[in-house]
VOZAZA-931940 format. One line per field, with one value per residue (C-alpha): residue in three letters; x negated, y, z negated. Coordinates in nm, 4 decimals. Each point is the difference from the previous one (the first is absolute). Layout:
BEGIN
tilum ALA,...
c1 X,...
c2 Y,...
c3 Z,...
This chain:
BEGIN
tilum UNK,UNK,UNK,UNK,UNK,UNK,UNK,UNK,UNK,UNK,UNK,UNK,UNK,UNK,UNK,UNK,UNK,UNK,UNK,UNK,UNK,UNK,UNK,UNK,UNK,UNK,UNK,UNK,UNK,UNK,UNK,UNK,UNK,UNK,UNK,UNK,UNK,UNK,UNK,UNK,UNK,UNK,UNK,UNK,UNK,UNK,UNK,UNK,UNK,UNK,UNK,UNK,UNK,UNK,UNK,UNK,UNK,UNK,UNK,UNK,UNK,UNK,UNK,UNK,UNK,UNK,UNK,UNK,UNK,UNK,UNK,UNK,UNK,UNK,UNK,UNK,UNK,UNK,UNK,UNK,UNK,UNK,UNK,UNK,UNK,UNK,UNK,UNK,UNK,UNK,UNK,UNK,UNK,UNK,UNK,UNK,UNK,UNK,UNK,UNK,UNK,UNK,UNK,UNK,UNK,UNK,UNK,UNK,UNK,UNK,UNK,UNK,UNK,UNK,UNK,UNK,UNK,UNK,UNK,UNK,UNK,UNK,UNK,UNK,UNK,UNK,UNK,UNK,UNK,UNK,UNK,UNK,UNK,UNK,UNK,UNK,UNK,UNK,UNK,UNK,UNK,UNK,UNK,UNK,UNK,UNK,UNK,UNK,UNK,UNK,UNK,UNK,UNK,UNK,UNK,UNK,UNK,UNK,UNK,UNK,UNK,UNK,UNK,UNK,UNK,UNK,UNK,UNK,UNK,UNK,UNK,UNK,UNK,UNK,UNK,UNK,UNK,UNK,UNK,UNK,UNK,UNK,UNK,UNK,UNK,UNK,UNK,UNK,UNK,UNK,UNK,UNK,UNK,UNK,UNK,UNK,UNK,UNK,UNK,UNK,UNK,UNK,UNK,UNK,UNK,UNK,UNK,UNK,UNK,UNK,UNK,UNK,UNK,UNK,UNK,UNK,UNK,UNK,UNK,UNK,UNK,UNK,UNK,UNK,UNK,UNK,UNK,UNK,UNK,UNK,UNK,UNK,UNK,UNK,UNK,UNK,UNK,UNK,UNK,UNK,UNK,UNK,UNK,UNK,UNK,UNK,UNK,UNK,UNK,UNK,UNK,UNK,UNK,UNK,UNK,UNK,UNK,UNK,UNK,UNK,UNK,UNK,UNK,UNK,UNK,UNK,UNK,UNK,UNK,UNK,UNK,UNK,UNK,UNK,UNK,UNK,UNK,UNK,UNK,UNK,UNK,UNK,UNK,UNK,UNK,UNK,UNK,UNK,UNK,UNK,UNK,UNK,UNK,UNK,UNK,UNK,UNK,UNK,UNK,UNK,UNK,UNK,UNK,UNK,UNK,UNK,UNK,UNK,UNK,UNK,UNK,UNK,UNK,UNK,UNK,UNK,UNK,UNK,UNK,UNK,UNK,UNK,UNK,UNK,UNK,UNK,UNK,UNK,UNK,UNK,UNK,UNK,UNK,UNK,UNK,UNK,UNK,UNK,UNK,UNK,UNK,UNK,UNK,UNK,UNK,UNK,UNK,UNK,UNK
c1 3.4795,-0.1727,-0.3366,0.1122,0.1247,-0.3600,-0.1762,0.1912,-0.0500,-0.3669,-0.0613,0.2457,-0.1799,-0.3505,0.1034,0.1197,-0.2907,-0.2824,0.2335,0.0110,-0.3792,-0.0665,0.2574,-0.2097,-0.3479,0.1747,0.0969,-0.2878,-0.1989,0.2190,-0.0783,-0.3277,0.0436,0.1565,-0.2610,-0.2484,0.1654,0.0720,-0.3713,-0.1291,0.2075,-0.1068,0.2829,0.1360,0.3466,0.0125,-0.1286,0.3269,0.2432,-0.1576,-0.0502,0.3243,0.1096,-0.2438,0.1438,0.3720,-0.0946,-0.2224,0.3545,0.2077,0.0552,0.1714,-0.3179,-0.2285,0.2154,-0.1152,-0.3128,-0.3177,-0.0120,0.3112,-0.1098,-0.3144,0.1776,0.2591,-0.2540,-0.2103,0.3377,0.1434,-0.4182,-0.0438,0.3282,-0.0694,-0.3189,-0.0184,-0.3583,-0.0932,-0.2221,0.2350,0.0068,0.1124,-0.1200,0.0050,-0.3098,-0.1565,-0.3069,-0.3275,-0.1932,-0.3010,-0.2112,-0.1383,0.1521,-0.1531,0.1007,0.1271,0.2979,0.2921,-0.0265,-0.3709,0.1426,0.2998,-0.2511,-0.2455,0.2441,0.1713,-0.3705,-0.1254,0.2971,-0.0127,-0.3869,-0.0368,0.2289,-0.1440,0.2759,-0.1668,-0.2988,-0.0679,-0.1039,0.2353,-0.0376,-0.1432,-0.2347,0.2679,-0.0509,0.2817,0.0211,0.3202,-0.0278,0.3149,-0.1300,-0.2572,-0.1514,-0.3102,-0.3319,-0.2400,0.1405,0.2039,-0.2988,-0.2449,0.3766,0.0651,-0.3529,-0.0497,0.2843,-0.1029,-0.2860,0.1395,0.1786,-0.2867,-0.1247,0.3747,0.0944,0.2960,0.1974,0.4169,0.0022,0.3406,0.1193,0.3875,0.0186,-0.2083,0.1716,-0.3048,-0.2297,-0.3008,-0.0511,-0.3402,0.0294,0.0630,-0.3191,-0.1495,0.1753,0.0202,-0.4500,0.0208,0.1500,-0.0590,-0.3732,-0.0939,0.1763,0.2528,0.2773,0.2840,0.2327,0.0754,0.2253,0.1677,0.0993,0.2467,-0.0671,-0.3672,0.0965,-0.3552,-0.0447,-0.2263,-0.1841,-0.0062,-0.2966,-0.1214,-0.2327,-0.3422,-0.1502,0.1679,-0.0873,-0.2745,0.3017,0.1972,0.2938,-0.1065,0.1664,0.1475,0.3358,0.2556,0.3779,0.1467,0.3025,0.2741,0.3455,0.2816,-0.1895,-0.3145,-0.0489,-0.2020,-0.3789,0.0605,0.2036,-0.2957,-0.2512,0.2564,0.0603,-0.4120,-0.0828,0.3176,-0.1038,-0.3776,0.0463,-0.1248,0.2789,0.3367,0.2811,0.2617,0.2882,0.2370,0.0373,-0.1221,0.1234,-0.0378,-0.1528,-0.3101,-0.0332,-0.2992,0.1814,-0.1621,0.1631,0.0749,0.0959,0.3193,0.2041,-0.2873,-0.0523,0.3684,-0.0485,-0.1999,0.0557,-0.1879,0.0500,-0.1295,-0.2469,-0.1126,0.0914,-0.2570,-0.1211,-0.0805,-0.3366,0.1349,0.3007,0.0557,0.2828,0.0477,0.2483,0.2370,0.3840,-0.0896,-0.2721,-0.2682,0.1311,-0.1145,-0.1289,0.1108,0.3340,0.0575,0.3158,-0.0160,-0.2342,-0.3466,-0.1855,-0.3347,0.0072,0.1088,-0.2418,-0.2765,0.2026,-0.0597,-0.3525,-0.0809,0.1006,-0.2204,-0.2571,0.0372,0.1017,-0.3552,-0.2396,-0.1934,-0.1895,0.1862,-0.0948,0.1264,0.3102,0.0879,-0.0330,0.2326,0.2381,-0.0001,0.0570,0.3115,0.1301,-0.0478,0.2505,0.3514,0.2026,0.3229,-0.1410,-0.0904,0.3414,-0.0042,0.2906,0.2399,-0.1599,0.1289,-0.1463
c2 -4.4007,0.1143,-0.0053,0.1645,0.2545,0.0560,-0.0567,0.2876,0.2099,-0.0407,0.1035,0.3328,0.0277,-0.0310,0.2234,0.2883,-0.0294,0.0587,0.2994,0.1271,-0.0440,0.1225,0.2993,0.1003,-0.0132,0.2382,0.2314,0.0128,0.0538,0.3247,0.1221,-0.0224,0.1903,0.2779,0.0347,0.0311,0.2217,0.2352,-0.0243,0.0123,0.1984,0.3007,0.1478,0.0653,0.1429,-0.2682,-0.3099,0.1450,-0.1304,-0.3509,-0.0925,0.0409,-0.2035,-0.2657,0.0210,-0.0852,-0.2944,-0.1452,-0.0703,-0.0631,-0.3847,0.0355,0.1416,-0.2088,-0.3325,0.0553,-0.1300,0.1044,0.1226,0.1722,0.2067,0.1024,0.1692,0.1560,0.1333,0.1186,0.1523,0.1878,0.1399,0.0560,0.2227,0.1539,0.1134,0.0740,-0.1887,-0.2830,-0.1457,-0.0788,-0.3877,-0.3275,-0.3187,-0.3560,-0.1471,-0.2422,-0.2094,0.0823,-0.2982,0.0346,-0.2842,0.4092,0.2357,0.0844,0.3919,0.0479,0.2153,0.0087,0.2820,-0.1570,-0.3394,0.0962,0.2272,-0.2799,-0.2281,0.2535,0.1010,-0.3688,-0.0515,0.3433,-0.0410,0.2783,0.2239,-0.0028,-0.1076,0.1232,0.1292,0.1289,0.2047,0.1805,0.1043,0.3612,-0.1089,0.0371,-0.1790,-0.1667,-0.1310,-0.1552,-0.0277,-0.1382,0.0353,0.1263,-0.2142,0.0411,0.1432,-0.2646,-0.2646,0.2183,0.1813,-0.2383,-0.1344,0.3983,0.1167,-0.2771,0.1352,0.3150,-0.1041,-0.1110,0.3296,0.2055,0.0686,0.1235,0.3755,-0.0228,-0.1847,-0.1187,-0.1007,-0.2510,0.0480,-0.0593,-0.3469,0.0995,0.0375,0.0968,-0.1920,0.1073,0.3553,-0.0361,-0.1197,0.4117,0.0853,-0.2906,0.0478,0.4149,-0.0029,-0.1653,0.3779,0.2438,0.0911,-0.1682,0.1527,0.1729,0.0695,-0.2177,0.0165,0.0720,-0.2748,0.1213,-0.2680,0.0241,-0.1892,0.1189,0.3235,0.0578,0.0914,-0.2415,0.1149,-0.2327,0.0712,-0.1802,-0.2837,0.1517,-0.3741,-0.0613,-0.1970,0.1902,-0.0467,0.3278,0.0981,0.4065,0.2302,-0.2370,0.0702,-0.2198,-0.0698,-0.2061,-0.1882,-0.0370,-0.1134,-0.0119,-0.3036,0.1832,0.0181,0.1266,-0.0349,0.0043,0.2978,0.1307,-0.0292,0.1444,0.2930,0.0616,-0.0098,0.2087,0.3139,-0.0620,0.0838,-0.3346,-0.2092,0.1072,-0.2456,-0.1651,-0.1853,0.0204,0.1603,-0.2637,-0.1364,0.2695,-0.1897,0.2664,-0.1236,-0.2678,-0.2973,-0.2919,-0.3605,-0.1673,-0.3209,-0.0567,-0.2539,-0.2591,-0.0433,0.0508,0.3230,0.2875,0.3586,0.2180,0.3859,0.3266,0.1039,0.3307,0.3106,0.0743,0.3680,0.0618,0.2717,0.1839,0.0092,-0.0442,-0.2234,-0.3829,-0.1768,-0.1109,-0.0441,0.1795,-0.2127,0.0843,0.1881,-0.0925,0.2637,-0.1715,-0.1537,-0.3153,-0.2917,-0.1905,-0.0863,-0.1116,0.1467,-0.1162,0.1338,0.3424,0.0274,-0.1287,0.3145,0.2613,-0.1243,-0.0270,0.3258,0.1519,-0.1651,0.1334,0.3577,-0.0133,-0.1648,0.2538,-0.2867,-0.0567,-0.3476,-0.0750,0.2007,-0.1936,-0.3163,0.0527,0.1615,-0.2873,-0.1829,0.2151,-0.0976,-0.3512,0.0568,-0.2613,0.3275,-0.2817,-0.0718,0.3311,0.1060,0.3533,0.1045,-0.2182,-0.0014,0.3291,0.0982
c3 -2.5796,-0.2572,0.1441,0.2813,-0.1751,-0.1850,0.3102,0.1645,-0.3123,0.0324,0.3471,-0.0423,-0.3581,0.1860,0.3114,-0.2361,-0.2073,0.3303,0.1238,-0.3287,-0.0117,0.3651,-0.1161,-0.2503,0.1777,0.2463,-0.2651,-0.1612,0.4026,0.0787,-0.3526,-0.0071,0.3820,-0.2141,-0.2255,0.2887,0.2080,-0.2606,-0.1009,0.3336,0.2963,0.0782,-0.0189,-0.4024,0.0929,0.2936,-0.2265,-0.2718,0.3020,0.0718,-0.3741,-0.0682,0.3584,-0.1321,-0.3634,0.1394,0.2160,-0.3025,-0.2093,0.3248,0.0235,0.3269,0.1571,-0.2187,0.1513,0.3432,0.1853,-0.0716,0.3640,-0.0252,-0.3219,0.1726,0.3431,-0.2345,-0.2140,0.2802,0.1743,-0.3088,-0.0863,0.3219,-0.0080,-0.3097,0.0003,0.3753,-0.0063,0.2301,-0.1633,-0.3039,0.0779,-0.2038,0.1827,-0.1787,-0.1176,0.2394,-0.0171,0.1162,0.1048,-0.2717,0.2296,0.1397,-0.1657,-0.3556,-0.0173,-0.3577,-0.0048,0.2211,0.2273,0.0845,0.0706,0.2324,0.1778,0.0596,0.1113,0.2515,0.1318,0.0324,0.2595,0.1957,0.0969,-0.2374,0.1389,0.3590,0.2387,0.3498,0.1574,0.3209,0.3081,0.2339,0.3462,-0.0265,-0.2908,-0.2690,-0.2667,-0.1824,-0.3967,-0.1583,-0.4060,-0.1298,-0.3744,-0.2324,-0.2502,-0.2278,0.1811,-0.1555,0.1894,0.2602,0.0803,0.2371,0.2060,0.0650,0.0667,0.2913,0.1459,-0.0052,0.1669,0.2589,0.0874,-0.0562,0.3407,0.0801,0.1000,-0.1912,-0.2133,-0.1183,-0.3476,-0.0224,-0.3466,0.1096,-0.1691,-0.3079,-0.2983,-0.2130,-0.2639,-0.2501,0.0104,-0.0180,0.3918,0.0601,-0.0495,0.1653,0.3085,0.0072,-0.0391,0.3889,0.1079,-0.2644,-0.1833,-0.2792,-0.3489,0.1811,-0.2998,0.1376,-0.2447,-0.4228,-0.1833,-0.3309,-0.2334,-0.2366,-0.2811,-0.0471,0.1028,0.1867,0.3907,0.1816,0.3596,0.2890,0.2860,0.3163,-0.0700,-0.0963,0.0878,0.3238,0.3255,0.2246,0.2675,0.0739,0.1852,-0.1123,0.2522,0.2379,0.0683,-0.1466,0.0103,-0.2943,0.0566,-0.2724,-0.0686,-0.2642,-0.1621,0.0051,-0.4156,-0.3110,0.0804,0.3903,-0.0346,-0.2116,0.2941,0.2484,-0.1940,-0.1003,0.3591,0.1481,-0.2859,0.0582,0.3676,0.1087,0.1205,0.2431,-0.2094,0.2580,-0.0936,-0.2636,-0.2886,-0.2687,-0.3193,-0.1963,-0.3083,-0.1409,-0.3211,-0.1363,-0.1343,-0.2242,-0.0037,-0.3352,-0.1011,-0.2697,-0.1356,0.0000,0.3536,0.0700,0.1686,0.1672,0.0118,0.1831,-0.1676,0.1077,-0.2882,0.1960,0.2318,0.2820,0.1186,0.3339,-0.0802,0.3404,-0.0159,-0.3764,0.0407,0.1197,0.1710,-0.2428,0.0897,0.3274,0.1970,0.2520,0.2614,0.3508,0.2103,0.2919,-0.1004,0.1828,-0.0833,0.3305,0.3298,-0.0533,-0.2663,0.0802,0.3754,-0.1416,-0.2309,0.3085,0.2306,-0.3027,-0.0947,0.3972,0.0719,-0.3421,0.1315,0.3881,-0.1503,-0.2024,0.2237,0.2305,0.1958,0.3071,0.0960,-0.3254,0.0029,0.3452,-0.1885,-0.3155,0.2380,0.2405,-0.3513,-0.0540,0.3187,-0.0342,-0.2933,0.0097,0.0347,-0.0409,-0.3182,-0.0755,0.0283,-0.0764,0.1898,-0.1980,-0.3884,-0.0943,-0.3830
């Protein structure tokens, strides 16, 4: 009897001791989130608020008993709610095969895994009737390796008369993907955008790549498609090319996320955070689209987004052209148009 009695001891001795260890290295994780995101957000009076959220759950053993999943959507919910920020994200650690990854820090590393999986972002490429040329990018990652995947689809669509741009699934990536992807319709250094940084306290500009791909989509017209999960750096290209002029925005109104955010790593490969370290301005309009999102020109929740973005580019196109053999060709194009699918009379904005 006795044994059993030790035996039992042991395991409830041994189980108390791991969540008492796995209670700690959770305590310590949300702490060391504190101390970030009171060094780091880019908002001081904001940052106040969180720290002190993160502070409470760091000594609350209720919260600290619960899954390592479950801490991470609460945290995310309660930041989210707090801050009224987006990007303000807790996800658990997870491994990165190293067999191809060797990127060094942990915003790298979850970007080179998500890229490696999305063909770089590129989801579709084609040609529609009417020589309209149509791109899906569901995510931006780094240009050096981005770059070559994005310019050969490009090149595909370069002959075209117009083009859709589908960021609706695209929930952003590496900011330096803006510039890389704004150069293919705007002129070289083109002053996209000014970040301001917090915790340096310095103002950093942003232009169109000065080294980019001889392909150009300069002056064609172009309708960008967006939705409530269109985020951060996709929201960034929406709103560059809506206030330069270049690019009719129909959709949704997006996320509303216009801060940069960085990823870091805490509680020893227990968790990520991803934190906004900086407020972008717009140099037009001398705002961004924080809290509020891009706002479509051409509001659309329903019917088929591509085919009214073909209509409105088709009808640009007719309205411009002064050849007639060539106007009787886009509008036969128009005509050709699924008006079920277009279904304009029922998708009310």
């Amino acid at each position: 009897m006795n044994r059993v009695f030790l035996l039992v001891f042991a395991v409830i001795w041994t189980q108390n001791t791991v969540q008492a260890e796995q209670t700690k290295r959770y305590a310590d994780a949300i702490s060391q989130m504190a101390d970030l995101v009171a060094d780091n957000y880019v908002s001081e009076e904001i940052a106040t608020q969180m720290v002190r959220y993160l502070r409470s759950r760091a000594v609350d053993d209720n919260f600290l008993s619960q899954s390592q999943d479950e801490i991470s959507d609460a945290l995310t919910a309660d930041l989210r709610e707090l801050s009224n920020d987006k990007h303000m994200t807790v996800v658990p650690w997870f491994d990165i095969d190293a067999s191809w990854n060797t990127d060094a820090n942990a915003e790298d590393a979850v970007a080179s895994y998500s890229a490696r999986f999305t063909n770089q972002g590129v989801a579709e490429v084609r040609v529609l009737s009417g020589n309209i040329g149509y791109l899906k990018l569901d995510g931006f990652y780094d240009p050096s390796r981005s770059g070559p995947t994005v310019e050969a689809a490009f090149k595909v669509l370069e002959n075209s008369d117009a083009l859709i741009l589908d960021l609706r699934e695209n929930t952003g990536g590496a900011a330096e993907a803006v510039g890389m992807i704004a150069s293919y319709f705007l002129p070289e250094n083109t002053l996209l955008n000014r970040r301001y940084y917090r915790r340096t306290g310095h103002t950093e500009d942003f232009y169109s790549d000065e080294n980019k791909s001889n392909i150009s989509m300069l002056g064609l017209p172009v309708a960008v498609l967006t939705s409530s999960n269109t985020a951060s750096a996709a929201e960034a290209i929406s709103y560059i090319l809506k206030h330069n002029g270049v690019a009719t925005i129909i959709g949704e109104v997006t996320s509303g996320g216009g801060h940069t955010a960085d990823i870091f790593e805490v509680g020893n490969q227990k968790f990520l955070i991803m934190i906004s370290i900086g407020s972008i301005i717009n140099p037009i309009t001398g705002t961004n689209w924080q809290g509020t999102g891009v706002i479509p020109d051409i509001p659309r929740t329903c019917g088929n987004l591509i085919n009214a973005a073909r209509h409105h580019l088709l009808r640009t196109l007719i309205n411009e052209t002064q050849d007639v053999g060539l106007k009787n060709i886009r509008n036969k194009a128009l005509n050709l148009l699924d008006t079920a699918e277009l279904n304009e009379a029922e998708c009310q904005p």
